[in-house]
C-alpha positions as CSV (number, residue, x, y, z in Angstrom):
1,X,129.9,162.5,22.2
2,X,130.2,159.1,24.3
3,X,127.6,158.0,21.7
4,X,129.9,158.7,18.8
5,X,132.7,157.3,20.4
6,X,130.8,153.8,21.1
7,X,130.0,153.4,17.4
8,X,133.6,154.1,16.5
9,X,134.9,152.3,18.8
10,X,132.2,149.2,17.1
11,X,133.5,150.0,13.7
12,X,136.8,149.9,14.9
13,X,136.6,146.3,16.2
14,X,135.0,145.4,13.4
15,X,137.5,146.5,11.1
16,X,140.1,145.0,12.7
17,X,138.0,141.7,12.5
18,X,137.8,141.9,9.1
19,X,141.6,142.0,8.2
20,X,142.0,139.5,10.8
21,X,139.5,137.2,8.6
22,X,140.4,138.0,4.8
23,X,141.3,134.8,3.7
24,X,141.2,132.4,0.6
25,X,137.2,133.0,-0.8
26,X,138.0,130.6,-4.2
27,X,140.7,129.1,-6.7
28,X,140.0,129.8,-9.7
29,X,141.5,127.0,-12.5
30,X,142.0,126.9,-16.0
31,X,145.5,128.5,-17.0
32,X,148.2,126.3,-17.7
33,X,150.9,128.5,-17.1
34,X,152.4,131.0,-14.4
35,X,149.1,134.1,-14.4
36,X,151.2,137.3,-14.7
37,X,148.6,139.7,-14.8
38,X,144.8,140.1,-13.2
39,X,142.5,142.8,-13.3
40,X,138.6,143.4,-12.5
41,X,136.6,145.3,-15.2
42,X,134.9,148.3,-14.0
43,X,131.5,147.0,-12.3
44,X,133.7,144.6,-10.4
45,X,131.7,140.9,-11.7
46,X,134.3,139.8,-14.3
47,X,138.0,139.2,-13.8
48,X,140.3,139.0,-16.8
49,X,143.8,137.0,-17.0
50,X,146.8,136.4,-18.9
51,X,149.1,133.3,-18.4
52,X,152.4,132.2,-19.9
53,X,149.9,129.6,-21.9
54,X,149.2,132.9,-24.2
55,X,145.2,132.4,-23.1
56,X,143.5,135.5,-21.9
57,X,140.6,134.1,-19.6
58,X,137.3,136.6,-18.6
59,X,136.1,135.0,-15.4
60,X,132.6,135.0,-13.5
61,X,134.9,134.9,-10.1
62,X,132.3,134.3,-7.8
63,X,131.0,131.6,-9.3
64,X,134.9,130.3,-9.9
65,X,133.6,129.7,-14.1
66,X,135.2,130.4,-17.4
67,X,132.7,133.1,-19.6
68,X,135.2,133.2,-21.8
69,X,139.1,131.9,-22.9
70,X,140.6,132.4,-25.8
71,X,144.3,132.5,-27.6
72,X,145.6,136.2,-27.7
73,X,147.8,135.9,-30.4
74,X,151.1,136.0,-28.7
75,X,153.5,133.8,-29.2
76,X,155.1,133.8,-25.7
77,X,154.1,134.7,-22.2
78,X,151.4,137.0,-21.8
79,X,152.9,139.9,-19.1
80,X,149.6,142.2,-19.0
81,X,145.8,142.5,-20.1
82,X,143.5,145.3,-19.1
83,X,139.6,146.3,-20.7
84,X,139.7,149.3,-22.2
85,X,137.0,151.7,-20.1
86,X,133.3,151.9,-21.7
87,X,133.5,149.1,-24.1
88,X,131.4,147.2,-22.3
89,X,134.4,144.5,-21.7
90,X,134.3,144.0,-25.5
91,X,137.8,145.4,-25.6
92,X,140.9,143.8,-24.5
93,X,144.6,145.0,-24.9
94,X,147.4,142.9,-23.8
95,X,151.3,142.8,-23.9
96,X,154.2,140.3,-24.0
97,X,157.3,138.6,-24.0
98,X,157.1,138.2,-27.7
99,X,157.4,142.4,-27.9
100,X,154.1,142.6,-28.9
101,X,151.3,145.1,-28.5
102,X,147.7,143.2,-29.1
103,X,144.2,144.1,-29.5
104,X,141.8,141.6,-28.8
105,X,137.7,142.3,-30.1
106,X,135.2,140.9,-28.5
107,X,132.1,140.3,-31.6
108,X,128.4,139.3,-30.4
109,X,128.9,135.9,-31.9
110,X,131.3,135.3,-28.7
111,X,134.2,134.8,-31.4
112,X,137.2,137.2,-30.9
113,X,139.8,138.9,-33.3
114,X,142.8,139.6,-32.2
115,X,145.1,141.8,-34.5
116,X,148.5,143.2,-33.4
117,X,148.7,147.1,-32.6
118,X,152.7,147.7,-32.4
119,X,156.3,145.9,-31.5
120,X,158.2,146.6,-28.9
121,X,162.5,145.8,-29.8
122,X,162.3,144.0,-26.1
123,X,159.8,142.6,-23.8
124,X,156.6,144.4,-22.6
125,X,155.9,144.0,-19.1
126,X,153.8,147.1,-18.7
127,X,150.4,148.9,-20.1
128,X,148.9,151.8,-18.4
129,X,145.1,152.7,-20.0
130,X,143.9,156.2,-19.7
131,X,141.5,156.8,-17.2
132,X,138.2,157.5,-19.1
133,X,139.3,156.7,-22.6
134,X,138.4,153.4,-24.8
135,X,140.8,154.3,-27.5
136,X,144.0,155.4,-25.1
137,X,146.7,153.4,-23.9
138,X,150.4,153.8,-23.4
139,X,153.0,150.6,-23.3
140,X,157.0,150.2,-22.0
141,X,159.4,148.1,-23.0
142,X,162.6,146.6,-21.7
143,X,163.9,148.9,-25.1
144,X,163.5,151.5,-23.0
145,X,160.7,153.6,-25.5
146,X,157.7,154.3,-24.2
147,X,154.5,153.9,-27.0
148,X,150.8,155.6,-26.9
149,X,148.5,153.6,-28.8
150,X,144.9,154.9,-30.5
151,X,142.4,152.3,-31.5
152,X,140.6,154.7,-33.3
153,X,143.1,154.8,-36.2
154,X,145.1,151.9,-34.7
155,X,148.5,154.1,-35.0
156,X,151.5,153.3,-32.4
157,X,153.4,156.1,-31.6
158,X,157.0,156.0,-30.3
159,X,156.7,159.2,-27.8
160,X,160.1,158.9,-26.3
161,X,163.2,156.6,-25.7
162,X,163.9,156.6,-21.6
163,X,167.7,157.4,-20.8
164,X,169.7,158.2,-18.1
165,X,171.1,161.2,-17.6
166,X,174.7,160.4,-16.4
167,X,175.9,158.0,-19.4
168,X,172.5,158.5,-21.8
169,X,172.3,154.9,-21.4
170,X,168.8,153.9,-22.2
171,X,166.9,152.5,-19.2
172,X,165.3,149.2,-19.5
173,X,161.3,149.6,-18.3
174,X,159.4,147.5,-16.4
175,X,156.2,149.6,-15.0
176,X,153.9,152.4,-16.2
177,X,150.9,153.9,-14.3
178,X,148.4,156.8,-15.3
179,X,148.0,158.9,-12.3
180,X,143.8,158.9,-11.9
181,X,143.6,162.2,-10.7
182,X,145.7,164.2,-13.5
183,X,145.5,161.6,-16.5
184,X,148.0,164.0,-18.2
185,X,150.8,162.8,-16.4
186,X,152.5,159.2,-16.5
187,X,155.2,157.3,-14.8
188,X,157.8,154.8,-15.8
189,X,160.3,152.9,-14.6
190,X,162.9,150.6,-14.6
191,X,166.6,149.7,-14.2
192,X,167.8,152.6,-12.4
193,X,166.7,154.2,-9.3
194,X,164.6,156.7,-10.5
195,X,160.6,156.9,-11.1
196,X,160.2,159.7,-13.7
197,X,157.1,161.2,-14.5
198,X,156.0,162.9,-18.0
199,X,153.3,165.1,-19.0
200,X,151.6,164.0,-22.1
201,X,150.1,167.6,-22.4
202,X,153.9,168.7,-23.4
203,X,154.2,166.2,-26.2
204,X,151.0,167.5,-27.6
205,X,151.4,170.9,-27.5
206,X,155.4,171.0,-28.5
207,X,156.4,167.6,-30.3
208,X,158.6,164.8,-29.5
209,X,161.7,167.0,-29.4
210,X,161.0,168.8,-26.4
211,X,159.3,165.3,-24.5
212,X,162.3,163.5,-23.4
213,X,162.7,165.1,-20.4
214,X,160.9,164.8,-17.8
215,X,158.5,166.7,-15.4
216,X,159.5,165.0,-12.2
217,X,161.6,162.6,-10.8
218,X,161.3,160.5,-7.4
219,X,164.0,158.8,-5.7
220,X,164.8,157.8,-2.0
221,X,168.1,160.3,-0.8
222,X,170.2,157.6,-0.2
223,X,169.3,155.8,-3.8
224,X,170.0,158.4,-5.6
225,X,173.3,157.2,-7.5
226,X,173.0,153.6,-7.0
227,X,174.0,151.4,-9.6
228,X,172.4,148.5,-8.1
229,X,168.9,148.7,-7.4
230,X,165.8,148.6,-10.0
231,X,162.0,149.4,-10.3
232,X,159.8,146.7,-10.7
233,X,156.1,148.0,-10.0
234,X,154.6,151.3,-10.0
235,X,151.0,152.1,-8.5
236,X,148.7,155.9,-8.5
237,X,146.5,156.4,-5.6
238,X,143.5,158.7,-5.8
239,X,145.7,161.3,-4.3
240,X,148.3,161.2,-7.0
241,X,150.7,159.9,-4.5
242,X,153.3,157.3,-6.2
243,X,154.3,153.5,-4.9
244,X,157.6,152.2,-6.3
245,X,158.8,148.7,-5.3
246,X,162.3,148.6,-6.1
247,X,164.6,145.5,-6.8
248,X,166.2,143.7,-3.8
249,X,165.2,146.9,-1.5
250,X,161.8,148.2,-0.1
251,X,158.4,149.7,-1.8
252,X,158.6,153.5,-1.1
253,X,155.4,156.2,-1.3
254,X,156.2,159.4,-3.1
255,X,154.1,162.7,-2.7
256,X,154.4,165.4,-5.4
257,X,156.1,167.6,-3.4
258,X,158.9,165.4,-3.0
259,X,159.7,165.4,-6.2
260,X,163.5,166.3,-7.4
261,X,162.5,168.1,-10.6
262,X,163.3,167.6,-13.9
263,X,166.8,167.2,-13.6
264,X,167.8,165.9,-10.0
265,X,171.2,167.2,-8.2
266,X,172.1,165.1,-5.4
267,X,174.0,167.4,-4.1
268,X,171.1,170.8,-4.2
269,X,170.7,172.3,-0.6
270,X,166.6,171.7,-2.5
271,X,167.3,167.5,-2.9
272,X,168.6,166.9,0.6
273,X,165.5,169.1,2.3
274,X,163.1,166.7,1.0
275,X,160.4,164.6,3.0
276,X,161.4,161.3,3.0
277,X,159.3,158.6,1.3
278,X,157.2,156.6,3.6
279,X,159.0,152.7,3.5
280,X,157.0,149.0,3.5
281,X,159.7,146.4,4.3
282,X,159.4,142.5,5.1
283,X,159.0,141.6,1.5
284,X,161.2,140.0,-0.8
285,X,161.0,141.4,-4.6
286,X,164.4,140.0,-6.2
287,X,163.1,137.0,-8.7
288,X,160.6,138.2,-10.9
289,X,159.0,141.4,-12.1
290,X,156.7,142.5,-8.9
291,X,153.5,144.9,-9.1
292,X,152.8,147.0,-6.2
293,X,149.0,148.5,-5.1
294,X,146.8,150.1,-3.2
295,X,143.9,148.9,-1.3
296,X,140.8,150.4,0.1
297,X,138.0,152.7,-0.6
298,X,140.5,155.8,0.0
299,X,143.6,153.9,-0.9
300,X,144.7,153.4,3.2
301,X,146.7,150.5,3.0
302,X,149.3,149.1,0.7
303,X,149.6,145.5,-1.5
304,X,152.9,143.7,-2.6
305,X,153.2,139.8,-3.3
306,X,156.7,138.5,-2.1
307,X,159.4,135.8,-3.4
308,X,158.2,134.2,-0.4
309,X,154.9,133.5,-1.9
310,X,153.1,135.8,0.6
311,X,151.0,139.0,0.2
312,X,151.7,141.7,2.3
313,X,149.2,144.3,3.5
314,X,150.7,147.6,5.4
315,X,149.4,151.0,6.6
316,X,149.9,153.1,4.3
317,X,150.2,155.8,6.7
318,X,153.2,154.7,8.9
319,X,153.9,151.4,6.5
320,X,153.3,149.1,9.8
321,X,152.8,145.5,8.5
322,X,149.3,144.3,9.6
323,X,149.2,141.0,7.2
324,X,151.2,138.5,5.6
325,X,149.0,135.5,4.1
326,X,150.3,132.8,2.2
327,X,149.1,132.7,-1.2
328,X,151.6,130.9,-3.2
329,X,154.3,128.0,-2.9
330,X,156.8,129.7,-4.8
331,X,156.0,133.5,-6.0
332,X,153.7,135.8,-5.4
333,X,154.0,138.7,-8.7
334,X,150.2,140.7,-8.8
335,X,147.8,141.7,-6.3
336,X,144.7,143.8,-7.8
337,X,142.1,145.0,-5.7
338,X,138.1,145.0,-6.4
339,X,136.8,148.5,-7.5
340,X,133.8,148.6,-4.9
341,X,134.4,145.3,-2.6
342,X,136.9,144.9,0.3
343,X,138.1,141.7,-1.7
344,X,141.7,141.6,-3.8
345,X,142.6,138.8,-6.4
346,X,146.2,136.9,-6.6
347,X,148.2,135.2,-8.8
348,X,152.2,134.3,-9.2
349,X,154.3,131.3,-10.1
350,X,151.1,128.7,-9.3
351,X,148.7,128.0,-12.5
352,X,146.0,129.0,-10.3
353,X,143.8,132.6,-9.5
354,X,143.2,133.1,-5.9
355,X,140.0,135.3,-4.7
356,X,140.6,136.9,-0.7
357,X,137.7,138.1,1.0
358,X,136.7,139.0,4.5
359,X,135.8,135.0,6.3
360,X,137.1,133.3,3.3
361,X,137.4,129.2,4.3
362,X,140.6,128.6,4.6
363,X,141.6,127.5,8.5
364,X,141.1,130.9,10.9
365,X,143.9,131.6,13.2
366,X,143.4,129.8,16.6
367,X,143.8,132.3,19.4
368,X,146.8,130.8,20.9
369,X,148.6,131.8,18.1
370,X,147.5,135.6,18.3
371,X,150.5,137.0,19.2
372,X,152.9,134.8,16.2
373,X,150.3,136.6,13.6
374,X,151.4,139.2,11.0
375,X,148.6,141.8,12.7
376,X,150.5,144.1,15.2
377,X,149.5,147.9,17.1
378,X,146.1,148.8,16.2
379,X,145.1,148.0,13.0
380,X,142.3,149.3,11.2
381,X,140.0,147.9,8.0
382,X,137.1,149.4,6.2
383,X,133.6,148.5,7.7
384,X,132.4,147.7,4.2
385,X,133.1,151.1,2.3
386,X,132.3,153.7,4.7
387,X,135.7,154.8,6.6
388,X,136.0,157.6,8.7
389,X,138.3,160.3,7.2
390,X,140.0,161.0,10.8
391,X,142.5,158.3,12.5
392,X,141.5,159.5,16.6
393,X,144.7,157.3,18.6
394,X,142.4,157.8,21.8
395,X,139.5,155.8,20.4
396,X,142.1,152.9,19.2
397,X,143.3,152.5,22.5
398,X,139.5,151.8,23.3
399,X,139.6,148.7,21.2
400,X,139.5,144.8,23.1
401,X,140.3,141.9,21.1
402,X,137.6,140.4,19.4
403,X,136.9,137.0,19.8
404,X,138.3,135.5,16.4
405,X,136.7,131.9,16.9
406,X,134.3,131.4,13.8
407,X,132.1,128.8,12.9
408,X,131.7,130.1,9.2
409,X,135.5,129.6,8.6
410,X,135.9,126.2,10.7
411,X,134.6,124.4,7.7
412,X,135.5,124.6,3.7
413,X,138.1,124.4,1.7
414,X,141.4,124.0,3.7
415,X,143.8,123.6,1.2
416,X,148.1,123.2,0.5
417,X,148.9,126.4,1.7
418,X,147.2,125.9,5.3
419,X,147.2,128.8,7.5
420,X,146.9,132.5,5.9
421,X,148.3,133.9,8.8
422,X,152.0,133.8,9.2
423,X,154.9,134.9,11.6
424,X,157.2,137.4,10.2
425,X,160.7,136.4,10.8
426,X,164.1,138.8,10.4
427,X,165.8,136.0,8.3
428,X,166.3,136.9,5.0
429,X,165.6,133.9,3.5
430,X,161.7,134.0,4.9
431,X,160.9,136.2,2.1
């Protein structure tokens, strides 16, 4: 038993080593415009981009080079790109500020064709691709409708328009996830406090007429009713549990059971009994249209850029803030995490792509300042992918501080932003 708890206890320090040490890897350069969205392809070795230049960019990230950059068609800010799964990155879908839908084709020539799929009668910020499908997608618009897309026959269809139930005002949307582990059910979001979720199974069984309601809704208790808040970014973990990060407020976690139903009563004896949402706080999401993620093999922490031009890494468990690196000199908007690598990409306001990894080169934290960083209580990290399903408080009281003096990150690229690790103040203006 001591035997186990010695190589726990190993892992354990070097876990917390290895969030102490994820900094800045590489820029990557080439956009001339704010990147708005980032995303890795499935194996993880090319990163694809879209900028308010309208160029959507497949990087080689680890060698910081272009494979390929072309125009996507759009005639105003690009807001989201994702490869569509097993099309072996030959197929690209994106979405924009013009309203557009696009569909970009990647030919063995290296040329591309780009053809438009559908309009939107506002802005798209969001696409969600079905999990295991190259031909599946669904879009939301700031026209409230939400659209599912088939390349095989390259027909939009308008499944529903998203309204409130009080005034059957339509709710402008800003986010859309798939949840991975039941791709029959979708979220969106938007302009009012509530994350609603729809099974697509209904719509194909019963028609359009009976889809506008929805399965589920999730709100914080003491949301419910405000006129004042908004959600920007919506994120699925592996355990179908639901992140919203909502305007000028917090980023909450939803399980399904604390879902209000179909059609939520603030006042039910049912509403009030509800778990409450875990909460991240410490961020600033007010300016600009904010994603939210997961991070980690089993999804244990959770990722949020900031109007303070920080990421910020929590627990997901108790939403403890372990991290807050700078990462851009105005805006932090998307954070996306490597499929198989304890790595994440950024991007916000700055023309550049950042790449975080585990010793990256930017300036380590001197040990004097131990106490001013971000990291706080025990945190953990994954010791590469292999984490241990049980979270023992006995072994983390175990755990020395490591020695955080490293030659590897003394030297290399030390650049504007300076040091990744930040004190997190109470004034609002801090971000």
């Amino acid at each position: 038993m001591s035997g186990e708890r010695a190589a726990k206890r190993r892992r354990t320090e070097h876990s917390v080593d290895l969030l102490r040490r994820l900094g800045l890897h590489k820029k990557l350069f080439k956009h001339k415009g704010c990147v708005n969205t980032v995303s890795f392809n499935a194996d993880g070795d090319i990163l694809l981009s879209g900028s308010d230049d309208k160029q959507v960019i497949l990087w080689d990230w680890q060698s910081a080079s272009v494979k390929l950059s072309f125009n996507s068609g759009h005639s105003d800010n690009i807001f989201q790109a994702k490869f569509m799964p097993f099309s072996d990155d030959l197929s690209i879908v994106t979405s924009a500020a013009d309203k557009q839908v696009r569909y970009s084709k990647i030919l063995e020539s290296g040329q591309v064709e780009t053809s438009l799929l559908g309009e939107h009668q506002g802005p798209v910020h969001k696409l969600a691709v079905e999990p295991g499908s190259p031909f599946s997608f669904y879009t939301c618009g700031e026209d409230g409708v939400v659209k599912h897309f088939d390349l095989r026959t390259r027909v939009a269809t308008n499944l529903f328009t998203c309204k409130e139930a009080k005034y059957n005002l339509i709710v402008y949307l800003h986010a859309i996830a798939v949840d991975p582990r039941n791709p029959g059910l979708f979220a969106v979001a938007g302009m009012d406090e509530y994350a609603r979720v729809y099974d697509i199974r209904s719509y194909r069984s019963e028609g359009w007429y009976n889809f506008t309601q929805p399965v589920d809704h999730f709100c914080p208790r003491h949301l419910i009713g405000n006129d004042h808040v908004g959600i920007t970014g919506l994120a699925f973990s592996d355990q179908s549990e639901l992140l919203a990060s909502y305007i000028d407020e917090f980023i909450y976690l939803f399980t399904p059971d604390m879902g209000l139903g179909p059609a939520p009563n603030p006042s039910s004896t049912k509403t009030q009994e509800r778990r409450t949402p875990q909460v991240y706080k410490e961020h600033k999401n007010l300016k600009t249209v904010k994603g939210v993620n997961f991070f980690g093999p089993k999804c244990e922490y959770v990722v949020s850029g900031s109007d303070c031009g920080r990421i910020f890494i929590w627990r997901k468990k108790d939403g403890e803030l372990l991290r807050a690196i700078e990462a851009d000199k105005h805006v932090v908007n998307c954070v996306e995490s490597h499929p198989h690598m304890p790595l994440m990409c950024s991007s916000g306001i700055e023309t550049d792509i950042k790449i975080w990894t585990p010793g990256g080169t930017e300036r380590p934290m001197s040990p004097g300042n131990a106490k001013q960083d971000s990291v706080s209580g025990n945190p953990r990290w994954f010791h590469g992918y292999n984490v241990d399903d049980d979270d023992d408080d006995d072994d983390d009281s175990d755990v020395e501080s490591s020695d955080e003096s490293s030659d590897d990150d003394a030297s290399g690229e030390e650049d504007e932003n300076g040091e990744a690790d930040v004190e997190i103040s109470n004034d609002e203006e801090d971000g």
